[in-house]
N, C-alpha and C positions, 0 to 999 in steps of 0.2 A: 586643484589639479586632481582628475579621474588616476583614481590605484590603480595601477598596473593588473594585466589578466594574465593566470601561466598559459603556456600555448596548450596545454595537456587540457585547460579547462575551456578554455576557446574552443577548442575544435571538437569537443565532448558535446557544447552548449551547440556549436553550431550545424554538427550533424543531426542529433537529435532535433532539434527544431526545423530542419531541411527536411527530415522524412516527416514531420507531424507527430513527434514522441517527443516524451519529459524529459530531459537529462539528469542524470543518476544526482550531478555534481554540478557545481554552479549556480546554484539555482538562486543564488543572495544576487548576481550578477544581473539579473533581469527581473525579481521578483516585482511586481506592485499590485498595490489596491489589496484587499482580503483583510483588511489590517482589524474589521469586528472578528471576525471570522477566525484569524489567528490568535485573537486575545481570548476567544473561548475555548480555542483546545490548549492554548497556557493555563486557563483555570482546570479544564479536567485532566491535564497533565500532573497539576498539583494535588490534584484527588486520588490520582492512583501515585502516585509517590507517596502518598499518608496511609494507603493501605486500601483505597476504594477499588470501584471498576467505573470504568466509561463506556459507552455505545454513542457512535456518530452514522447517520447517514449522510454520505454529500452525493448529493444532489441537484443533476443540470442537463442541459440537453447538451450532446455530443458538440465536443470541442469547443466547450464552457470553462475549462478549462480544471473537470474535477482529479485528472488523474496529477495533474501539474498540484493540485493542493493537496492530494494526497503527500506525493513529495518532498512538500514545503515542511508539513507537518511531521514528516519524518527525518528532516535536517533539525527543525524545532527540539526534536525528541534528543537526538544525538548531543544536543547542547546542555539537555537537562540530565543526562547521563542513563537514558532509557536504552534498552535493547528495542531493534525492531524489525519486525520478519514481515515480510511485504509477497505477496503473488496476486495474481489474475485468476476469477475464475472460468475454467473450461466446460466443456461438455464433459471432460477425460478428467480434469479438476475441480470437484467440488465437496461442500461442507456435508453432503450426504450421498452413498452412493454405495452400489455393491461393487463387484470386481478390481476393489483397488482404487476407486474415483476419489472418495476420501481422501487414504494417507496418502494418495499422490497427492493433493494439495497439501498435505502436510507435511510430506517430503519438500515440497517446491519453497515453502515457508520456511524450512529450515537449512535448508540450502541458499536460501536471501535473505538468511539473518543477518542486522550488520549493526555495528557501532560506532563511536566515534571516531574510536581507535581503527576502525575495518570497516568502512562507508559502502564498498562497493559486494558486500555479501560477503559469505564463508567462515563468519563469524565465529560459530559453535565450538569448536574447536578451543578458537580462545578464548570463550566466556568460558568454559569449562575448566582449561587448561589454567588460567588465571585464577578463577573458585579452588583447586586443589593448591598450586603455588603460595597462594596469600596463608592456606591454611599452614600449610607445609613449613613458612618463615616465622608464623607465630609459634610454633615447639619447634624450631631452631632444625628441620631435616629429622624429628625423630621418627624414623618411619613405624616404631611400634603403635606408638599412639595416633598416628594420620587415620587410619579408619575409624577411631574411636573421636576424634573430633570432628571430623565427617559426619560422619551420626548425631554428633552432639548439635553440629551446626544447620544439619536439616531437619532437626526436629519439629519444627513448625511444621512440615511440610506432611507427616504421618497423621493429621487428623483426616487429607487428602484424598478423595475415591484414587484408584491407581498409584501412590505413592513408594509403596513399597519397591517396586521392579524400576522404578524411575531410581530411587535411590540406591539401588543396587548397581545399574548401567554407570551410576559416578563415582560409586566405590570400585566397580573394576576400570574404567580407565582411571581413577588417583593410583589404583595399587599397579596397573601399568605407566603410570606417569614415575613413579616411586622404586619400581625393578626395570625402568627402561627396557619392558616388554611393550614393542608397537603393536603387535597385532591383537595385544589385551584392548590398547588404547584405540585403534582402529573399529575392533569389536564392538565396542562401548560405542562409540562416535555410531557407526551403523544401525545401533538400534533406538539411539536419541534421533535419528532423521528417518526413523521408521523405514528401515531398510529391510528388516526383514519380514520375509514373506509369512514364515513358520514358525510357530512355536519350538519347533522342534529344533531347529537350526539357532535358536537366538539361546535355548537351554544348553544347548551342547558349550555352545560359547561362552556363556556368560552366566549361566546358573538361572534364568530369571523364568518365570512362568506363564508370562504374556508378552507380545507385543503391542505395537501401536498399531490398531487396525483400521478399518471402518469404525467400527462402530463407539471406539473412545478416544478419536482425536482433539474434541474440545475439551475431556476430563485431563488430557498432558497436556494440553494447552493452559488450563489454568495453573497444574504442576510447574511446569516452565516458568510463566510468571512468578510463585511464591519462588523458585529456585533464583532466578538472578537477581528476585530481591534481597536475595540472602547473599549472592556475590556481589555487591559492592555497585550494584545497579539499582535505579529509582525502582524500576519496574520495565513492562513489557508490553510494546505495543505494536497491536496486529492489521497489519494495511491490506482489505481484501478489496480488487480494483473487477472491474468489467460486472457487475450483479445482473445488468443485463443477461446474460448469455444465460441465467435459470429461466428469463419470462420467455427471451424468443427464442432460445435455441434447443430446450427439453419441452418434447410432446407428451411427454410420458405423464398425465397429472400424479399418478403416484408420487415420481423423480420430483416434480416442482415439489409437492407440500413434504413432502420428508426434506428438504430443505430450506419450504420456509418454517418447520418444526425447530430446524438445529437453530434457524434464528433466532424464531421467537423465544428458545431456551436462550440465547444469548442475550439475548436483550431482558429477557423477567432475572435472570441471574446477575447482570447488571445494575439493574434499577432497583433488585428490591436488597441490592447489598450480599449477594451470592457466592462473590468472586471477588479478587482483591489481587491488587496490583498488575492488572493489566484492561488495557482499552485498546477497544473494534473500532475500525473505521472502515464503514462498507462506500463504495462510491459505485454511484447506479444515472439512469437517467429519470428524466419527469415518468416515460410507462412503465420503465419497469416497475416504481413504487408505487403509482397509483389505480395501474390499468386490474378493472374487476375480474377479469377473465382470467386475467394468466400471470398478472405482477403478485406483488405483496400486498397488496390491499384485494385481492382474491381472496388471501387465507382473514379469515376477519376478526380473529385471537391477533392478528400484525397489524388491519385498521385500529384498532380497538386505541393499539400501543403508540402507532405511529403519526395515525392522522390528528384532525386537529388544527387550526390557523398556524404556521407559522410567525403572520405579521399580523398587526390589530392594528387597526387604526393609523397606519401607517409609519410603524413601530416593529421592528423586527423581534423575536425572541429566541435569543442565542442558546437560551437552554435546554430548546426543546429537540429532543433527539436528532430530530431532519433539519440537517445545513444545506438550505436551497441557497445556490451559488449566483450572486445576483449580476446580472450584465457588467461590463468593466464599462465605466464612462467614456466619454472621446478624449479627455486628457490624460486619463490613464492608462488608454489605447495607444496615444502619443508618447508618453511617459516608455511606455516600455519599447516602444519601437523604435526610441534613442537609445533605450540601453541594448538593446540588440545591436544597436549601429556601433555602439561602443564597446559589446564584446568582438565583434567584427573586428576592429581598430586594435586588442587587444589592450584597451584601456589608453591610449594614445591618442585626442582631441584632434594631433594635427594629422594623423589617418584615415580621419574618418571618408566614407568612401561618398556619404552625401550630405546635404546640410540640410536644416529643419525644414525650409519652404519645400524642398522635394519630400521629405514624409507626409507635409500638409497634402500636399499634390496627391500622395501616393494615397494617401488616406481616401479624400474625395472621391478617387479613381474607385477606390472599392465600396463607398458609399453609393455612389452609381448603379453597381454592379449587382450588390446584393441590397440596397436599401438598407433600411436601420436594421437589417436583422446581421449587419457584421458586428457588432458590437456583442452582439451574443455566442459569437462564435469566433471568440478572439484565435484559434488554434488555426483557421484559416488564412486570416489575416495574414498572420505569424509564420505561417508557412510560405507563402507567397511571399513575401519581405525579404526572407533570408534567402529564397530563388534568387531573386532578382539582382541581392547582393552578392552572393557567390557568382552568380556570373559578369558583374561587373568588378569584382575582385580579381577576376580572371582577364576580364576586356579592360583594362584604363579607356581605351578609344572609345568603347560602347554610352551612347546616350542614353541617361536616364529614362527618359518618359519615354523612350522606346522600346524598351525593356519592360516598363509599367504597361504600355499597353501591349506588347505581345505574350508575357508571362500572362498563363489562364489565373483567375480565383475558382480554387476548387469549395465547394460546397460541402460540409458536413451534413451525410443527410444520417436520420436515426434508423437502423437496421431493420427494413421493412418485411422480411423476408423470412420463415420460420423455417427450422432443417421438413426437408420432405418426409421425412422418415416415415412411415406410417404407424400410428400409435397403435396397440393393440388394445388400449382402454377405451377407444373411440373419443376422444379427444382432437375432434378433427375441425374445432371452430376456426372461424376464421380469424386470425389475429389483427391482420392490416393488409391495407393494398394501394397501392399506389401506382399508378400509371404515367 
């Protein structure tokens, strides 16, 4: 007998896959196939819980299903007792940039920090809040001695580039946790989500003589990690989604390589043992990583690191940085598109709104349509499915295969299109074109 689904996570699972998005929650409810591919971020899960760092690329063409594995991998994490800060990058968000493009990604990361205990973001708060409390219970409330074991407990963390003003922002919200002054503890909270703008504004506040700016959001990023591996968490894991949007949406070739620099620093501080207790997981398509012009394999300090066979002889290597995300089979196609049928049903067999010969049907139907290339592009599929069922959820009367053929299959195509902007570097190749 099919577990029972809550209606909160049904309808979660089912909007998000109606618009062509991951859902935050539920994701064990319709998971399948990935199953190499999960067993190696459980190993490097286990590497940065001992003290290591990780770098992943995944790796797929659109609606392959890489933002769904980003996901998976971050309910994985919550199970192993990791933090993890997950965003998208923008034009307006990224790992390198002047007026603010930075720590607004780093803002958006910290603001979708989330944990076990707090799945759906806003997390900071309580990883912090709980880091002062735990300490607080071990000297029994002696508020004299709370800064002095503070200190004592983030000492790892002072060999640290930026350590100092980071440990300063958790001594003043503990000593606002401590005097139930909120605006001490608010203070603090604002300057850990790089909130402020000024030096000037974050001294007056808080005593500290930086912020988090541009130009040292992956040196508190690595702080961050040695920090929540000191509150009672494995470590810290950072989910950065869309890499696309640096090949085709910055014309600027400055913009691209000062961010594929911040990579390639993450990745050499990764691999040669730089960093500890936290892992990257970038998730991009086939051009943005390989294309010479304008991806990561442009800058050739990132070929150098990245490229390479992933499979040999017909033999995958799970080790190797780049997780190319490989087609779902037609039974694992099928697979999931009964558990879709059955979060529909909310876990109730005698609900279900179709039986398995119409998914076969509906299957063919889209085999038709796009040829073997729907298997590659399960996100369409998946899309279409859940159409079909929400409006026969709604019609009882309405006929299957009537529905199968008047519901369209929309096509994931890869973003052929680069911003018009006019580059003042003269960077004006042509990227793609399609007609």
């Amino acid at each position: 007998m099919s577990p029972k689904i809550k209606p909160r996570e049904r309808d979660a699972i089912v909007q998000s896959l109606r618009s062509g998005v991951v859902p935050r929650i539920g994701l064990q409810h319709i998971q399948v196939g990935r199953a190499a591919e999960v067993k190696a971020m459980l190993a490097d899960l286990e590497r940065i819980k001992d003290g290591a760092a990780s770098v992943r690329f995944v790796v797929g063409r659109f609606g392959s299903g890489k933002s769904f594995f980003l996901n998976l991998v971050r309910a994985v994490a919550f199970e192993k007792r990791f933090v993890v800060v997950q965003a998208d990058i923008t034009t307006e968000r990224r790992l390198q940039g002047s007026s603010g493009h930075a720590r607004a990604l780093y803002n958006e990361l910290m603001r979708n920090m989330a944990t076990r205990a707090k799945p759906e973001g806003g997390a900071l708060e309580a990883v912090v809040a709980g880091f002062v409390a735990n300490i607080e219970h071990e000297l029994n409330k002696d508020e004299m001695d709370l800064q002095i074991a503070i200190s004592s407990r983030l000492e790892p963390l002072m060999e640290m580039v930026h350590c100092y003003d980071f440990i300063k922002a958790i001594q003043s919200y503990a000593d606002g946790y401590a005097t139930q002054n909120e605006d001490k503890k608010q203070a603090a909270l604002r300057w850990l989500r790089a909130e402020y703008s000024t030096k000037t504004d974050a001294k007056r506040d808080l005593g500290t003589s930086t912020i988090i700016d541009d130009d040292n959001i992956y040196d508190y990023l690595k702080v961050l990690a040695r920090f929540v591996s000191q509150a009672v968490y494995a470590g810290l894991v950072v989910n950065i989604d869309e890499l696309v949007v640096l090949s085709t949406r910055l014309n600027h070739v400055q913009a691209r390589t000062a961010n594929y620099e911040m990579i390639l620093r993450i990745v050499n501080d990764c691999l040669q043992g730089n960093a500890s207790n936290i892992g990257f997981l970038f998730a991009g398509t086939d051009s943005c990583l390989e294309d010479r012009r304008r991806g990561l394999f442009s800058y050739e300090a990132l070929q150098t690191r990245l490229g390479g066979p992933t499979q040999i002889a017909g033999y995958t290597d799970y080790s190797h940085p780049v997780l190319r995300l490989q087609s779902l089979t037609p039974e694992e196609l099928f697979v999931l598109l009964l558990n879709i049928r059955r979060v529909f049903a909310s876990g109730d067999d005698n609900k279900n709104l179709v039986d398995d010969d119409q998914i076969r049907a509906f299957m063919i139907d889209c085999a038709k349509r796009l040829g073997a290339e729907y298997f590659t592009t399960p996100r369409d599929v998946v899309k279409r499915f859940t159409s079909v069922l929400s409006i026969l959820e709604q019609n009882p009367g309405a006929k299957f295969a009537e529905l199968v053929e008047s519901v369209p299959l929309e096509h994931s195509e890869e973003a052929s299109l680069v911003s018009s902007e006019e580059s003042p570097d003269g960077d004006d190749d042509l990227a793609n074109f399609k007609l």
